[in-house]
N, C-alpha and C positions, 0 to 999 in steps of 0.2 A: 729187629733186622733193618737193616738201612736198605734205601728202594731208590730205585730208576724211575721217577714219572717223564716218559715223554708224551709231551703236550704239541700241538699242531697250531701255526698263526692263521688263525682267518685270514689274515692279508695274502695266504697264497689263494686263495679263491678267486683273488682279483682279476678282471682282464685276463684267465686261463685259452693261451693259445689252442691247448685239448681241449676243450670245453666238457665238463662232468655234466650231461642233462639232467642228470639224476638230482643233482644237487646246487640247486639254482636260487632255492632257498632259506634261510639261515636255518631254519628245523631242521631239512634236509643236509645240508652243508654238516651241522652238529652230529647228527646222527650219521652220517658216513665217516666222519673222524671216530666215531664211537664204535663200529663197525669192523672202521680196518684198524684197530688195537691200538688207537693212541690213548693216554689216559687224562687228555686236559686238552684246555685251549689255550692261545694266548688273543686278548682282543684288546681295542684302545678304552679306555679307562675315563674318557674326557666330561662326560656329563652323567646325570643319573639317569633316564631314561633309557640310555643307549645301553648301560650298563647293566640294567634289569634287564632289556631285551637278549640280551646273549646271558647272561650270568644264569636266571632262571629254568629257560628250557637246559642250560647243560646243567648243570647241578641235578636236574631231575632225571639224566642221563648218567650221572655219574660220573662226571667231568671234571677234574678240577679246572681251575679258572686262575689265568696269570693276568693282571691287569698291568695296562700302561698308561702312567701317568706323565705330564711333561709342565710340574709346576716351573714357575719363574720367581716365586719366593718362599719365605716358610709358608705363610696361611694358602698361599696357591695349594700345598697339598691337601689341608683339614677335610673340603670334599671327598676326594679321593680317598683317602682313610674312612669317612663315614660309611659309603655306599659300600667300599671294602668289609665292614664290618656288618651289614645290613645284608649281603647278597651272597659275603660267606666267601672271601676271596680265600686262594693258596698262599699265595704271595701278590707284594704289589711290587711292578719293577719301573724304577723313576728314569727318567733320562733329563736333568737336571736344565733346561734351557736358557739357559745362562753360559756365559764366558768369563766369569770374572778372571780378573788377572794375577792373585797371588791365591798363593794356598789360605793366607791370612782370612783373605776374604770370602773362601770358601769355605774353610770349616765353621766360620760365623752360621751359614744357613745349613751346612750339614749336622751340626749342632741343635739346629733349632728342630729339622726335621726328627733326629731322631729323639729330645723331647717328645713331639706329636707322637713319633712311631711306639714311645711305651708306654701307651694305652688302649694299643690295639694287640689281640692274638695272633698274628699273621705277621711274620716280617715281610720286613723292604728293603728290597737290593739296589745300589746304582750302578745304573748301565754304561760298560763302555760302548761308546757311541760320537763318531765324528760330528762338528757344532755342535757339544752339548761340552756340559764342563771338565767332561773327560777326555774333550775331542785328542789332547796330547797324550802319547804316549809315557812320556817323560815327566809331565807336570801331573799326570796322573802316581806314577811312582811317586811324586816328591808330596804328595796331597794322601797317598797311603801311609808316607812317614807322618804325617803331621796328622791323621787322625785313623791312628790303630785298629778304633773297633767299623771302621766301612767294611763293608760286607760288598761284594760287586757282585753283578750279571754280566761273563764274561764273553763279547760278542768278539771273537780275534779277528773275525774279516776287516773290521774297521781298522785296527791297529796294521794290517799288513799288507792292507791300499795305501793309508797315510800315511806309512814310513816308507815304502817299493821296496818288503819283502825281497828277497830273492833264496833264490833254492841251491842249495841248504842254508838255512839260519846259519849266522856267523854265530859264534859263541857267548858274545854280548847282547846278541838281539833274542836267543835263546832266554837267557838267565831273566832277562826282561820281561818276558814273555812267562816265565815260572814262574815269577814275580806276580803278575796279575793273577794267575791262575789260581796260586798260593790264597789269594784272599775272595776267590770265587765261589759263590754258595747256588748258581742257578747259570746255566749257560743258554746261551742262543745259537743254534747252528746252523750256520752259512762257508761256503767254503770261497774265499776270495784268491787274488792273486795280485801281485805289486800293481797290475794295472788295473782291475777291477772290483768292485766290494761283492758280487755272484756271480760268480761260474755255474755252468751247467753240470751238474756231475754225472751225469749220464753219456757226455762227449770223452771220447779217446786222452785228449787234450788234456783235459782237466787232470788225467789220473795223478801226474808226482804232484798235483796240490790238493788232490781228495787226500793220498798217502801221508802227506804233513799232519793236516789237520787231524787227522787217526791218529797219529802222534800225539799233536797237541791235547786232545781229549782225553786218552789214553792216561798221560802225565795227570792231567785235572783231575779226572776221576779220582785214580788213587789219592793225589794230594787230598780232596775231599773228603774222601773216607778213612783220614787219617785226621783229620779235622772234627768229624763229625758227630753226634752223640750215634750210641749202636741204631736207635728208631728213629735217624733223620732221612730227608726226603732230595733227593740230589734233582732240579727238574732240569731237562734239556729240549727246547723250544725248539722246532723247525720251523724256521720263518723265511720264507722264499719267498720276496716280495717280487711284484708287476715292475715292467718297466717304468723307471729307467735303471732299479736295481738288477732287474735282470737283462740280459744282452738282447738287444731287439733288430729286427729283422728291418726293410723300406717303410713297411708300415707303421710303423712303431710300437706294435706288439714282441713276446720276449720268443723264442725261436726254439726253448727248448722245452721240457713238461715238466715243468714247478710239482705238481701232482705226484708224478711217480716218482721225482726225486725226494719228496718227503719222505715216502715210504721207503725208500732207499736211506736216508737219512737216520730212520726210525729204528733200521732194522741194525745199522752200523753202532748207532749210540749204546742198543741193545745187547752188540756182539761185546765191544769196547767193555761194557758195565761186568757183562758175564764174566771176562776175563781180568779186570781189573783186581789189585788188591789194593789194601793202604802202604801208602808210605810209611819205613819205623813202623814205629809200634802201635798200638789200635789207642783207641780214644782214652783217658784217664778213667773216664766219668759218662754217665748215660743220662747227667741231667741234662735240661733245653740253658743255656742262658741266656736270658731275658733281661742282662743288664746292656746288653750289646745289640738292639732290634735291628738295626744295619752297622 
């Protein structure tokens, strides 16, 4: 049976305008994700120490774990794979810190990465994400022609600040937008706006760009489940980062509750999943393949 994991970013913990006293520290923080029904985390990925410290106590909770890596060459990632295999990841999700300038040059190290990635049990998705080598919309399309088997973690807030979205999608920025989604195996949800990369989704305001993104999801979902083998794992990350991603008030604190908008996020991706079906026809085949690790 194919599954919804939704997973929760410690980086909403950060700077919380509501402040949870309950959960002030990373046990505690773990275990109320684990509490109010998420089924993972998502944390940074950067060293091994830091990595053991959140991987362990959630794994022993029952957590899975999304890591974030942010090599700037092939062997930059070889760590992150290790501690990956060592600590028992889900998935690892790369955000590529680099800008090279042609696709040429790019699939040179997407190449080498996924080398590195089949040798590990656990795939690896690359994240769209502004400054990283997906930061374009466009050169990102042209970098999925030119290598097939990328696998993405689709984060649209970014794509619909750095093009200024507007409501309703034209029909080309739609198709575009499919496009991504098409080659999506893990999402991140954030709900932006032409001028913003997070909105509050608890504000009046926000609602026709909470309604979009229900949309956009909605679409992913099914695409994925039409993609996907019958026992694969679809994750979708609620990452509500501190200011200056979130709208901040004089103080420079963010104004609305990151906190309950997770849960609100949690419960949306949950509805979305429930009601989703596949696109066409269901999967060929219920094997994993493992020729294709991103």
């Amino acid at each position: 049976m194919q599954t919804l994991l939704v997973l929760q970013s410690l980086w909403t913990f950060e700077n919380l305008r509501h402040p949870l006293p309950h959960a002030t520290s990373l046990q505690a923080q773990l275990a109320l994700v684990a509490a109010s029904g998420f089924d993972g985390i998502g944390t940074l990925w950067l060293d091994r120490q830091s990595a053991a410290e959140v991987a362990r106590p959630a794994k022993a909770l029952g957590l899975a774990v999304e890591g974030l890596a942010l090599p700037r060459s092939v062997d930059d990632l070889k760590p992150a794979l290790e501690w990956g295999v060592e600590f028992g990841l889900h998935h690892l999700n790369i955000q590529p810190d680099i800008r090279p300038g042609t696709t040429g040059e790019c699939l040179a190290i997407l190449e080498g990465w996924q080398r590195l990635a089949e040798q590990v049990d656990f795939p690896i998705f690359i994240e769209t994400h502004r400054g990283r080598m997906t930061n374009d919309l466009m050169f990102t399309l042209a970098l999925l022609d030119t290598c097939p088997d990328l696998r993405l973690t689709a984060d649209l807030s970014h794509y619909v600040v750095g093009n200024e979205v507007v409501l309703p999608p034209s029909p080309e920025m739609e198709a575009r937008f499919r496009q991504i989604m098409d080659r999506a195996h893990a999402y991140h949800g954030r709900v932006a706006s032409a001028e913003q990369v997070q909105l509050d989704i608890g504000f009046a305001r926000s609602a026709p760009w909470v309604e979009q993104f229900r949309r956009w999801w909605a679409y992913g979902f099914a695409s994925w489940r039409q993609r996907a083998a019958a026992d694969a794992e679809l994750t979708f990350l609620c990452e509500l980062g501190a200011a200056p991603y979130a709208v901040s008030g004089p103080d420079g604190r963010d104004i609305g509750d990151r906190w309950a908008d997770s849960l609100t996020l949690m419960a949306m991706a949950r509805t979305i999943w429930a009601e989703s079906a596949p696109i066409g026809d269901a999967p060929a085949s219920n094997q994993r393949v493992r020729s294709a690790p991103f």
